[in-house]
N, C-alpha and C positions, 0 to 999 in steps of 0.2 A: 404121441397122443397128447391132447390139450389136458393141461391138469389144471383145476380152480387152485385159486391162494384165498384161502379161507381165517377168518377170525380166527384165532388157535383160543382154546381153555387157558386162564388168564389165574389160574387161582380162586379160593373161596370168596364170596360177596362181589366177583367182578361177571357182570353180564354184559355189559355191555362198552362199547368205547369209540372216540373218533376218528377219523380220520386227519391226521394232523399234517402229513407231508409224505408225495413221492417219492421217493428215492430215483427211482426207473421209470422212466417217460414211455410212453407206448414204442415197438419197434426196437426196444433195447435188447441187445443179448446181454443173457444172465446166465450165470452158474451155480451148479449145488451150491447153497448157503451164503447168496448175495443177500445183503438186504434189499428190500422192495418199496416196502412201505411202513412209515410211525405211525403207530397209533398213541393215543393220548387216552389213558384210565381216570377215575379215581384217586388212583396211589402211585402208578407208578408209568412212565412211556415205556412202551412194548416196538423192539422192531418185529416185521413178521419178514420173514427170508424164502430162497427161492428153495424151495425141494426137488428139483433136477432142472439140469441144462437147457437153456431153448431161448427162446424169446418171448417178452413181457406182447402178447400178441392183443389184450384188451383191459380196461381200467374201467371197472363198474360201479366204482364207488369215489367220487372226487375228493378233493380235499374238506373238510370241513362236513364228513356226511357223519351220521349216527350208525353203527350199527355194532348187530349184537353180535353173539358166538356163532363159529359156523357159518355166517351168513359171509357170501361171495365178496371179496373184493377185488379180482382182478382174473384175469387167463393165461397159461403159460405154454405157449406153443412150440412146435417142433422149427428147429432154428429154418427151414426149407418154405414153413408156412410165416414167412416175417412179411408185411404188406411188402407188396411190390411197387416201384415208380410207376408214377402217374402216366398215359401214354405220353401226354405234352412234353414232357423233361424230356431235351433232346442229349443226345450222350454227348460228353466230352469228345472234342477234335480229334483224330487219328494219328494225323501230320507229325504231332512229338509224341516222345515217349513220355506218358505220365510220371509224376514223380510220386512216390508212396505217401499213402495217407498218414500225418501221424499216428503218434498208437495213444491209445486214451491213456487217460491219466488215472494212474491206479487208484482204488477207491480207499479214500480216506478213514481211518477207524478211528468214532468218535461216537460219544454217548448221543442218546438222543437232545437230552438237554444241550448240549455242546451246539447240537449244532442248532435247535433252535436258539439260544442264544447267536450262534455266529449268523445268522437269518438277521435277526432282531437286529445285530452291530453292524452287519453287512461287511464282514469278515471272511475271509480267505480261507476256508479252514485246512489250505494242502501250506498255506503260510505260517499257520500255528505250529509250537514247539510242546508237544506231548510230554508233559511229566510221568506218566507209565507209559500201558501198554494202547492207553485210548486217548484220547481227546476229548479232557473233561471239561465242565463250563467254567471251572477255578481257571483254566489254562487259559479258555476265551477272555475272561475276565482280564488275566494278566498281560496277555496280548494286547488290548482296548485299552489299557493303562499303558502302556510301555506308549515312551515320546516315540513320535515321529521323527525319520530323520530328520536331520538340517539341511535345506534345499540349499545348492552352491549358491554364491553370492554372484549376481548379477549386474552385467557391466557394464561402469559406468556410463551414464547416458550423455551425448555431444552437446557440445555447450550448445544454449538455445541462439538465436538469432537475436540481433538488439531488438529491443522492444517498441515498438511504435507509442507515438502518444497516446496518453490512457485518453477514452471518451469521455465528457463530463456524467459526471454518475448520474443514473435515473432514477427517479423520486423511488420510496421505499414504496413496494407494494404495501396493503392493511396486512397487520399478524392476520394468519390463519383461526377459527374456531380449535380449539382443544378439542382432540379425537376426541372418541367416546368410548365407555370403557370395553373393554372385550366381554363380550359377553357369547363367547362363540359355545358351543356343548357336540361333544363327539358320543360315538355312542358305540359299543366294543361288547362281542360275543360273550360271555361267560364261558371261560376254560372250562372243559372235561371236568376237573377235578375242584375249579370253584366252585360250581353248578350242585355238585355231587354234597362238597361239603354244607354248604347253602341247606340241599332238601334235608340230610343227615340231622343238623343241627333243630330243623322244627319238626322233623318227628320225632328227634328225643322229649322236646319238650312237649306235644302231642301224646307221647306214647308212656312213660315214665312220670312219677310222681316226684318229680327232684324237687330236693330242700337243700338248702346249705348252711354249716354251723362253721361257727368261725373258734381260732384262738391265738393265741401267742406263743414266741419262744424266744426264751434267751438265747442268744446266740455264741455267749460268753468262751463257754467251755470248746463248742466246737471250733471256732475262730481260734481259742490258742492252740489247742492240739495241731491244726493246719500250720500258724506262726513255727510252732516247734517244733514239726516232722517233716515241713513244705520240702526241705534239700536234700536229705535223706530217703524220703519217699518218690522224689522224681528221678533220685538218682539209684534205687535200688530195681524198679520198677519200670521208669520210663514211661510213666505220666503222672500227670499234677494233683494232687488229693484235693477235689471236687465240695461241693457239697452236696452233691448228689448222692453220691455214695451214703452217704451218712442217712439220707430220707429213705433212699433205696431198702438200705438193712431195717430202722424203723418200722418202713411199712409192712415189711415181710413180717418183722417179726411181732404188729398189731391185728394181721391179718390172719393168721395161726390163734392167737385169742379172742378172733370176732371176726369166724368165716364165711359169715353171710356176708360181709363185704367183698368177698372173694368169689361170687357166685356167679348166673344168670338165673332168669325166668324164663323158661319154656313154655307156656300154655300156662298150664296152671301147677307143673310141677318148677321146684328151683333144685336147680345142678349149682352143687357146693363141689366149688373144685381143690384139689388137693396136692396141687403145683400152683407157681410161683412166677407167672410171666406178665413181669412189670412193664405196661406201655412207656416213654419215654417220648413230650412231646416233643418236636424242631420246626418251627418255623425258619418255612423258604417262600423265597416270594410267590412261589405259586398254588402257596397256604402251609397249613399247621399238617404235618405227617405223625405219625405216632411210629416209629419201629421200637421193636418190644425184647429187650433180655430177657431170654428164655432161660428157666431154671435159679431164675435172680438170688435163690436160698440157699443154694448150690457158692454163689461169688462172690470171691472176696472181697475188698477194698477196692484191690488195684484191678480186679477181674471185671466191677461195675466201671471205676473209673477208663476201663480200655473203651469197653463196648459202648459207653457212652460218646466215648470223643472218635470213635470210627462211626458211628453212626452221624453222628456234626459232617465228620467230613463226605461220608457217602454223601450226604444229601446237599449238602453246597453244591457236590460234583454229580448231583445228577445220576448218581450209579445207586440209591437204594432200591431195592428187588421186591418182587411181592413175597417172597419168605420172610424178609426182616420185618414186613406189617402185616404179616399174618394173626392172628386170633390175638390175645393179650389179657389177661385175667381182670387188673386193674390199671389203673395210669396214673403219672404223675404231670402234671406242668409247672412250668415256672416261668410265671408274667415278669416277674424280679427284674431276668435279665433286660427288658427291655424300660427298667421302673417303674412299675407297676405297684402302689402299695398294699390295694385291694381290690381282689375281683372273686367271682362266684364262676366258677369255672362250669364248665356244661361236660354232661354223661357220655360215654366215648360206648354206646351202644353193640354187645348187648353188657355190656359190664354196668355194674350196678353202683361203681364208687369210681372218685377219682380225686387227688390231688391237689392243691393248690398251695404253691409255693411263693412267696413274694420279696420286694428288696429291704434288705436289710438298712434299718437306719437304726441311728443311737439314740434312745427317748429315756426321759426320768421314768426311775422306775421303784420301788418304795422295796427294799432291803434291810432288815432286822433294825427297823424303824427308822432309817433313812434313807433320804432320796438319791439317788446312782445316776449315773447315765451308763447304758447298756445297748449293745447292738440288739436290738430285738427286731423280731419277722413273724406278720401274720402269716398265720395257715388256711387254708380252708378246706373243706367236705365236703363236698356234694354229693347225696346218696340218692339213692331210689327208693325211696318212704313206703313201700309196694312192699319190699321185703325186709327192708333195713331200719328198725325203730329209731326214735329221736334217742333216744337213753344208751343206745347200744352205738350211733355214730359220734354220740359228743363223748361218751370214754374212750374209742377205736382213736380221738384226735388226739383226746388228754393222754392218752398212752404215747401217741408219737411225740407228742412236745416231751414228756421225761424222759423219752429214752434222748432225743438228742439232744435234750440237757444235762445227761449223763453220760454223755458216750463210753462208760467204762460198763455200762450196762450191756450194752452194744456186744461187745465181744464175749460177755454172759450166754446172750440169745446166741451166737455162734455156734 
């Protein structure tokens, strides 16, 4: 009996998604739990898979189409009802015995990202060498960088024939006009998930009364403790002590003294929540994702610094899930890494506060009446002025600058 392949339920805030690429071409046999078709979210690519045997008997939604939950993308029929040849197709000769058809090439496991990248590089992906259990886009990546072999060397060519007299040369033609400059313009869909980010961003600022207060930190105390635990801490651990980590525990522990930064607005009531799930933003080329340490008050040092750097690497490779960017209380970013000295970062909706972290440089800085040079990083705030007072987010900030100007404070708040 014909079963639909339907949009599956995507997780909270996901309605809708695209259509990105077929897997299975009409007329294919499929089996329990082939994949069929990518879709493209918001947050995250979705394969959708076959849910029993048959064949891929119709494709109702091409590539590149919109559509939302539940709504049809394809048919999956009984292997007996697969189109049959056209009458014209006259059958293969009788005379010999046919030779057997190869047998397909088993199907490749590979993230979705994987293989839209290996699309994009026009890449082999049954070529590619898999660092786990998938084919991630780091592996594409590394495959597209690795040289090409060395084509044998080519033999020598026969000596040419003596040369005839040269003709007397012909006048120069006139130099040519200088091209002109390129002025050519291409013009390129908005990703699923640009598009998403794009509407996100102006009805925050539409919908929210964001303000942004600024301040400083020395970066003094943090930077040595890192100098002086860097080998010890990667070696007891098995990863690198961050500065992440260090804002992480801060904010946790500013947001327990001024928990309306921890909240939402619902209508006209505000849900002050009372766990601790810090957004954590990553840009990847195909935008800024947030996955979010959940229970972040609950983690250590090395517990923040794990989940951070597994979240880096999901998202290079393409394997973040809609669990890791699900809900997130407040957020952090950090423009820094890319040199950024200052920005005003924007409300990561419906949370009401967010982060701003920036690159560290060394500036004079006036110390028990004289002038220093000191690693110092602006901070920033951005709140939602709706719920969050000016008085209540410029001390929420000055509370973050002392603790991680103190980091011995830090393991107080523990």
């Amino acid at each position: 009996m014909p079963v639909n392949i339907v949009v599956p339920e995507m997780g909270e805030s996901i309605v809708d998604a695209r259509v990105a690429r077929w897997i299975k071409n009409e007329g294919d046999a499929v089996a329990t739990g082939d994949p069929l078709v990518e879709l493209e979210t918001d947050k995250v690519d979705v394969e959708v898979s076959a849910t029993q045997n048959g064949v891929l008997q119709k494709i109702t939604q091409p590539v590149g189409a919109d559509v939302k939950i539940g709504e049809v993308l394809g048919v999956i029929g009984d292997s007996a009802a697969a189109p049959a040849k056209k009458a014209d197709e006259a059958p293969a000769p009788a005379t010999a015995k046919s030779a057997p058809a190869p047998a397909p090439a088993a199907t490749v496991a590979a993230t979705p990202s994987a293989r839209k990248a290996a699309r994009e590089q026009n890449v082999d992906l049954s070529s590619v060498k898999a660092d786990g259990p998938r084919v991630t886009k780091a592996d594409i990546d590394r495959r597209v960088a690795a040289p090409a072999p060395a084509a044998p060397p080519a033999p020598a060519p026969a000596a040419p024939p003596p040369a005839a007299a040269a003709p007397p040369p012909a006048a120069r033609p006139p130099a040519a006009a200088s091209p002109q400059p390129d002025r050519r313009e291409t013009r390129e869909r908005l990703s699923k998930r640009r598009a998403t980010i794009a509407r996100r961003l102006v009805e925050a600022q539409h919908t929210a009364a964001m303000l942004t207060t600024f301040n400083e930190v020395d970066m003094s105390a943090v930077t040595a403790i890192r100098g002086r635990l860097k080998e010890s801490f990667k070696e007891t651990y098995g990863v690198n002590l961050g500065l992440t980590s260090f804002f992480v525990r801060a904010t946790v522990a500013a947001l327990r003294e001024f928990p309306r930064l921890n909240a939402e607005i619902h209508g006209e009531d505000m849900v002050l929540k009372h766990y601790y799930d810090i957004g954590i933003a990553v840009g990847v080329p195909e935008g800024l994702v947030v996955p979010v340490l959940r229970d972040a008050d609950r983690l250590s040092f090395a517990g923040i610094e794990a989940g951070v750097r597994d979240f880096a690497k999901k998202a290079r490779d393409g394997a973040l899930t809609l669990e890791d960017l699900r809900g997130g209380t407040f957020s952090i970013t950090n423009g820094g890494v890319f040199g950024s000295l200052m920005s005003t970062p924007i409300l990561n909706p419906p949370q009401v506060g967010i982060l701003g972290l920036h690159a560290i440089k060394e500036r004079p800085v006036g110390v028990n009446g004289q002038v220093v040079l000191r690693p110092m990083m602006y901070i920033a705030l951005t709140y939602d002025h709706r719920i969050v007072d000016g008085s209540e987010a410029v001390r929420f900030l000055v509370r973050i600058k002392e603790l991680v100007e103190d980091p011995g404070a830090l393991l107080v708040q523990a």
